[in-house]
N, C-alpha and C positions, 0 to 999 in steps of 0.2 A: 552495557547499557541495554542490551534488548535481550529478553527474556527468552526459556528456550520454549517453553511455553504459553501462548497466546490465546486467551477464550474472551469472547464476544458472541452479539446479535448478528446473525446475515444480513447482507442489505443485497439484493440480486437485481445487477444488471443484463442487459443483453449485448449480443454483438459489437465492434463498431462505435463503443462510448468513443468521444471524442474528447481534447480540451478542450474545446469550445463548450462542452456539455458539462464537463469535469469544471471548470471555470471559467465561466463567460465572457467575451472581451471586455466589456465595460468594469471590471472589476480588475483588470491587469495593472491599472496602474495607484490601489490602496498599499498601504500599509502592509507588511505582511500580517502581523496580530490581526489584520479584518477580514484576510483573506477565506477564514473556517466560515464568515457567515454568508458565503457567496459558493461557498462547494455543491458542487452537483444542480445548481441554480439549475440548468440548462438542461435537464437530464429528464428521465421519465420518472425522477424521486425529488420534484422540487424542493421539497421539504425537508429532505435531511439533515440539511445544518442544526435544524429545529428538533431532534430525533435521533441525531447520533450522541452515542454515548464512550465513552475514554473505554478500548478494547476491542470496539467493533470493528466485522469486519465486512469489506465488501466483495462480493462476488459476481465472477463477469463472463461474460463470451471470447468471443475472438478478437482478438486487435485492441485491448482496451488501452488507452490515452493516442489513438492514432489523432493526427494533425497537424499543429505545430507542435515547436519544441520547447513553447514556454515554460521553464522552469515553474513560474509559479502554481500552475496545475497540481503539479507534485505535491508542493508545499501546503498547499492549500487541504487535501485527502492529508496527510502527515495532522499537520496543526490541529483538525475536525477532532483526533483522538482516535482514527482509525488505527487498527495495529497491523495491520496486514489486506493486500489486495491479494485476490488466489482470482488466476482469470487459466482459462485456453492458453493462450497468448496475449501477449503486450508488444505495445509498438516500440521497435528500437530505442529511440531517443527518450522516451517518456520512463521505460524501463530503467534505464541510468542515470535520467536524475532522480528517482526515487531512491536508487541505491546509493547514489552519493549521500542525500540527505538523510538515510539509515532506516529507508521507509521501505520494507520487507512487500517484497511481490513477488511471488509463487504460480509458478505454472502446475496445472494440473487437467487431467482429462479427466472433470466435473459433466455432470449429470441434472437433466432439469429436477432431481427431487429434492433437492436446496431451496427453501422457501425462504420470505422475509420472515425476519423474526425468528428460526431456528436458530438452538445455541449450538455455537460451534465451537473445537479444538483444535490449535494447528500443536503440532510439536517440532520442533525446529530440529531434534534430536534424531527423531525417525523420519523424517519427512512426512507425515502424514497429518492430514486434517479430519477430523472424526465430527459428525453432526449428531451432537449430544440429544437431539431431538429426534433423531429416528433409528440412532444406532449404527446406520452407514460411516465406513471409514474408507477413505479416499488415498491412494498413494500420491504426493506431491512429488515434480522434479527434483532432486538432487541438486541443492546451488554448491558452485564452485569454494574453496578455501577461500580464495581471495575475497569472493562476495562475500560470504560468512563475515570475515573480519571484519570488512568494511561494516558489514551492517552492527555487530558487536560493536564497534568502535563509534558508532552513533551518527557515519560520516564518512565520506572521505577527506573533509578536512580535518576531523578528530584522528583519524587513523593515521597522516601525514603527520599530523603534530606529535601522537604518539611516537613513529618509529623516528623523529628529529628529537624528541627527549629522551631515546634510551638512544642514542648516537652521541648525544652531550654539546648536538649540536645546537639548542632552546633549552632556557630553565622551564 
């Protein structure tokens, strides 16, 4: 399901994005399907929902999804058509429901010359992110086997159902 390949727009954040910023309490209890036009409402990109395009990706500072641990945060950046967050760091809990939901989040020691709007390349293959707009390429962390799969598998509930159907234990 997820490609080893990833190219999209930047969208750059700063430090410290929160859920609350990522998706605003008032939107916690829609629909999921409604949840893409409420993403990053709260942010210093109010407009994104309006602006992101299927591939994009977003870039961040330190701590991004720090607050609570509302799943739908995740969901909400996944559904928008983002393909990937590449931040500093992520906050524990927000980091593992993205990976549950197969929404790829990369750490990397990024540099302010990422602007909005550069096209970017992640390669899932070599770990690195290349900013097709100024030639800069970035080494990405190393994700674990296990995260890989999960994220290949679309899931951790895909990846569960998978290894229960070659078990024989679900048609």
């Amino acid at each position: 399901m997820l490609d080893n390949k990833l190219k999209g727009r930047a969208f750059v954040l700063g430090d410290n994005v929160d859920t609350d910023q990522i998706l605003p309490g008032y939107a916690m209890s829609l629909p999921e399907e409604e949840l893409k036009n409420h993403v990053l409402k709260g942010s210093s990109i109010p407009d994104f929902a309006e602006r992101v395009k299927a591939g994009d990706i977003i870039i961040a500072g330190e701590n991004f999804g720090c607050g609570s641990s509302r799943e739908q945060a995740a969901v909400a950046v996944k559904t928008s058509g983002v393909s990937a967050v590449v931040a500093r760091s992520f906050a524990r809990i927000f980091r593992r429901n993205c990976i549950n939901i197969g929404m790829p989040v990369l750490t990397c020691e990024l540099d302010s010359e990422i602007r909005d709007e550069d096209e970017l390349e992640i390669d899932l293959e070599k770990f690195t992110l290349k900013n097709l707009s100024s030639g800069k390429t970035y080494k990405i962390h190393d994700l674990s086997k296990t995260t890989m799969d999960t994220l290949k598998a679309g899931g951790l509930i895909n990846k569960v159902k998978k290894i229960l159907k070659d078990r024989g234990e679900i048609n």
